[in-house]
BAGU-83705 format. One line per 4 residues: number of its first residue (from 1); their letters; for each residue x, y, z of N, C-alpha, C, O. Coordinates in Angstrom, 1 decimal. Example, Ala and Ser with C-alpha at 12.3 -4.5 7.8 and 13.67 -1.06 7.14 Angstrom:
2
1	as	13.2 -5.7 7.8 12.3 -4.5 7.8 13.2 -3.3 7.8 14.2 -3.3 8.5; 12.8 -2.2 7.1 13.7 -1.1 7.1 12.9 0.0 7.9 13.4 1.1 8.0
END
This chain:
59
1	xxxx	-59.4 -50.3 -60.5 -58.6 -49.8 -61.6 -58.8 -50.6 -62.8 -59.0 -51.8 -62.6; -58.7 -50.3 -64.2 -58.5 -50.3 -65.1 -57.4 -51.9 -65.5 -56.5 -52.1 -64.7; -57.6 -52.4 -66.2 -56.8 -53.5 -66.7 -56.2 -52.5 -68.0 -56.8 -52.3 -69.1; -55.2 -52.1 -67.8 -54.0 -51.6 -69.3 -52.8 -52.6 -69.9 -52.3 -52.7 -71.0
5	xxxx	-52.6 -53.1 -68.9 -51.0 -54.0 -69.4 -51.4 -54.6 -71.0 -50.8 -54.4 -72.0; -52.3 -55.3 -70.8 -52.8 -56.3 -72.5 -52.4 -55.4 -73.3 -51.5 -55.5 -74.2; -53.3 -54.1 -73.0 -53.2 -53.1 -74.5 -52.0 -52.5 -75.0 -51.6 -52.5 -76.1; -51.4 -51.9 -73.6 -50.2 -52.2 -74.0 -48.5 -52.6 -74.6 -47.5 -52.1 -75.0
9	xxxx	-49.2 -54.1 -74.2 -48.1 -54.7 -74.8 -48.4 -55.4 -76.4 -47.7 -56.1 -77.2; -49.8 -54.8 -76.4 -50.1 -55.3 -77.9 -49.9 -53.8 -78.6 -50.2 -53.8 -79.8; -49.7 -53.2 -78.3 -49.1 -51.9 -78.7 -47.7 -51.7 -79.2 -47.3 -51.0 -80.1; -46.9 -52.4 -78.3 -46.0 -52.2 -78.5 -44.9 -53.4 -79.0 -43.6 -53.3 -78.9
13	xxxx	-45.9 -54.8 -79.6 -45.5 -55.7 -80.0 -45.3 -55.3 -81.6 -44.4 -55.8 -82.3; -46.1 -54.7 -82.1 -46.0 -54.7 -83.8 -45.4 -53.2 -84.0 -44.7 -53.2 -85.1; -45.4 -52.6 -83.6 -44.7 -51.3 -84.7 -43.1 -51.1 -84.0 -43.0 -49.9 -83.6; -42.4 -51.6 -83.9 -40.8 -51.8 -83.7 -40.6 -50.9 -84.6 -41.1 -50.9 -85.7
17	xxxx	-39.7 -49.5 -84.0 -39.2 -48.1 -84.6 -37.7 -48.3 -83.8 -37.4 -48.9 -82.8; -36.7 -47.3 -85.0 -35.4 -47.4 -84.4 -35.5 -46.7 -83.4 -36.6 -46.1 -83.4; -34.7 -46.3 -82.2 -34.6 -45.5 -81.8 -34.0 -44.0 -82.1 -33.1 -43.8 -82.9; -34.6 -43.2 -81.5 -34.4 -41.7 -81.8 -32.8 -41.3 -81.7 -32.3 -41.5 -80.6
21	xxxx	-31.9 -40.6 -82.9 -30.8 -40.0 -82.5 -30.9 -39.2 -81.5 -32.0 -38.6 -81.5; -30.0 -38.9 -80.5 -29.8 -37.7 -79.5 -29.9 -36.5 -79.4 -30.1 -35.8 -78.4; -29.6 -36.2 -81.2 -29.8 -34.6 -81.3 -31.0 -34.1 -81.9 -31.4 -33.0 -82.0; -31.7 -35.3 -82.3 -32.9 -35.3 -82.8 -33.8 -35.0 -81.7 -34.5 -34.0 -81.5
25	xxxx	-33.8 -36.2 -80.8 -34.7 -35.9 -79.4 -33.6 -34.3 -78.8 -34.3 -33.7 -78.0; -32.8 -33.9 -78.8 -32.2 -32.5 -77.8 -33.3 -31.6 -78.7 -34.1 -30.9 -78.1; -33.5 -31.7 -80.7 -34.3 -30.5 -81.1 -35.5 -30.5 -80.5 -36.1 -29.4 -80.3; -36.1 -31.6 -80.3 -37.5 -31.8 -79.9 -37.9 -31.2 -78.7 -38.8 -30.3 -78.8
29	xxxx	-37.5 -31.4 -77.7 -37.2 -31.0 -76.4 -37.0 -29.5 -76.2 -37.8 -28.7 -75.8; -35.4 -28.9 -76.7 -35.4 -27.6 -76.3 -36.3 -26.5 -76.4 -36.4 -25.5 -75.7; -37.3 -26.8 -77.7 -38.0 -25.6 -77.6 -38.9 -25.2 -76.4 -39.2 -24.2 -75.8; -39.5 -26.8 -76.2 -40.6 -26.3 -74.4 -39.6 -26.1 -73.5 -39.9 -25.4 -72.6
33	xxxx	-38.3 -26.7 -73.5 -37.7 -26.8 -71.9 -37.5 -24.8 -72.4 -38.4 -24.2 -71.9; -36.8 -23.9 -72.9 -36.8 -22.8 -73.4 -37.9 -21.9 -72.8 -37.8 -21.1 -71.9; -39.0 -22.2 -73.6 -40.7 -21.9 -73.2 -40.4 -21.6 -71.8 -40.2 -20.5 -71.3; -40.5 -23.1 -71.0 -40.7 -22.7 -69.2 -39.9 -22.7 -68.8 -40.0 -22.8 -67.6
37	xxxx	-38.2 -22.6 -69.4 -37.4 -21.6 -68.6 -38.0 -19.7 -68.9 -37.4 -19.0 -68.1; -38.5 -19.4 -69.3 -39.0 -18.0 -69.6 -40.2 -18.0 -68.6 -40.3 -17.5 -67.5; -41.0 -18.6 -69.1 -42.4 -18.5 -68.1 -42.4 -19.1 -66.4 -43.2 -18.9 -65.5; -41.3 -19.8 -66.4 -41.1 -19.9 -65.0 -39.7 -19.5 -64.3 -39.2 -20.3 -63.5
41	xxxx	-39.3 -18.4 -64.5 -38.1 -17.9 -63.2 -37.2 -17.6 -64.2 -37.0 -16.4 -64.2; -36.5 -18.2 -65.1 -35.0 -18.0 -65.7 -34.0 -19.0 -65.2 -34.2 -19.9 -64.5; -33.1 -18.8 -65.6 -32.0 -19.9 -65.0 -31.5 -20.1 -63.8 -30.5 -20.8 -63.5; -32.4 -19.2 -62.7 -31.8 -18.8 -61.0 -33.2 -20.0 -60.8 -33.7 -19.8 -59.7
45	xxxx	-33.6 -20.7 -61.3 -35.0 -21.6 -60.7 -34.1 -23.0 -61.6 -33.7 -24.0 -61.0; -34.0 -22.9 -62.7 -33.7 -24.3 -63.6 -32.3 -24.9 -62.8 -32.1 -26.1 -62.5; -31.6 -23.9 -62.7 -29.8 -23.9 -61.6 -30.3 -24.7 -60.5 -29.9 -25.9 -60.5; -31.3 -24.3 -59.3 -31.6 -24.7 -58.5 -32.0 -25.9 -58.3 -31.6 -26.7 -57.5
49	xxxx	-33.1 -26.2 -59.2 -33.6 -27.7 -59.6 -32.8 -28.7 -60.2 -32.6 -29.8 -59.7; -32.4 -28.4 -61.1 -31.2 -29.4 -60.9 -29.8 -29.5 -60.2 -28.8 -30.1 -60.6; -29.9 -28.6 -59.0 -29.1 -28.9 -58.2 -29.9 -29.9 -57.0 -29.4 -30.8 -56.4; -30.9 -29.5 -56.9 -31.7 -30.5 -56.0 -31.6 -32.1 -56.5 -31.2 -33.0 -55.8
53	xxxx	-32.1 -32.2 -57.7 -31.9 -33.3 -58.4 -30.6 -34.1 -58.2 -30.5 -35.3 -57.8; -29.5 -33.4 -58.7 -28.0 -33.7 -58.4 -27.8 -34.3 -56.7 -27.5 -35.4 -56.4; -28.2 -33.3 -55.9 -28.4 -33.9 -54.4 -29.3 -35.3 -54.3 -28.7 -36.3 -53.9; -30.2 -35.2 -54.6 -31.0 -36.3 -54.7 -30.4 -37.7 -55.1 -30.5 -38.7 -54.4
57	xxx	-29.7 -37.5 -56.6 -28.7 -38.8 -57.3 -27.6 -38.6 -56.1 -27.0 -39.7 -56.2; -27.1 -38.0 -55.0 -26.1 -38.7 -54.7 -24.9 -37.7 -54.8 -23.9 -37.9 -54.0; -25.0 -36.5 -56.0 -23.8 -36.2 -56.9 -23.6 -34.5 -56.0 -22.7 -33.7 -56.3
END
């Protein structure tokens, strides 16, 4: 395998960015999560998965 750690932490040593507001990253996101709720099943598949998920955490 590949040696990456170096590059990476020299990557991520010099450009320090604020982090992202919440609703900024929710705009970014909804349009694909949207996309393959349509192209994969509708909300009777998205319901289910994160009910599995929820089982999984515990909840």
């Amino acid at each position: 395998m590949a040696f990456t750690a170096g590059r990476t932490l020299v990557r991520t040593r010099g450009g320090k960015t604020a982090p992202r507001h919440p609703l900024v990253a929710a705009a970014m996101v909804l349009p694909l999560a949207t996309l393959l709720v349509v192209v994969f099943g509708g909300w009777e598949a998205v319901v289910t998965q994160a009910s599995s998920v929820g089982v999984m955490l515990g909840r």
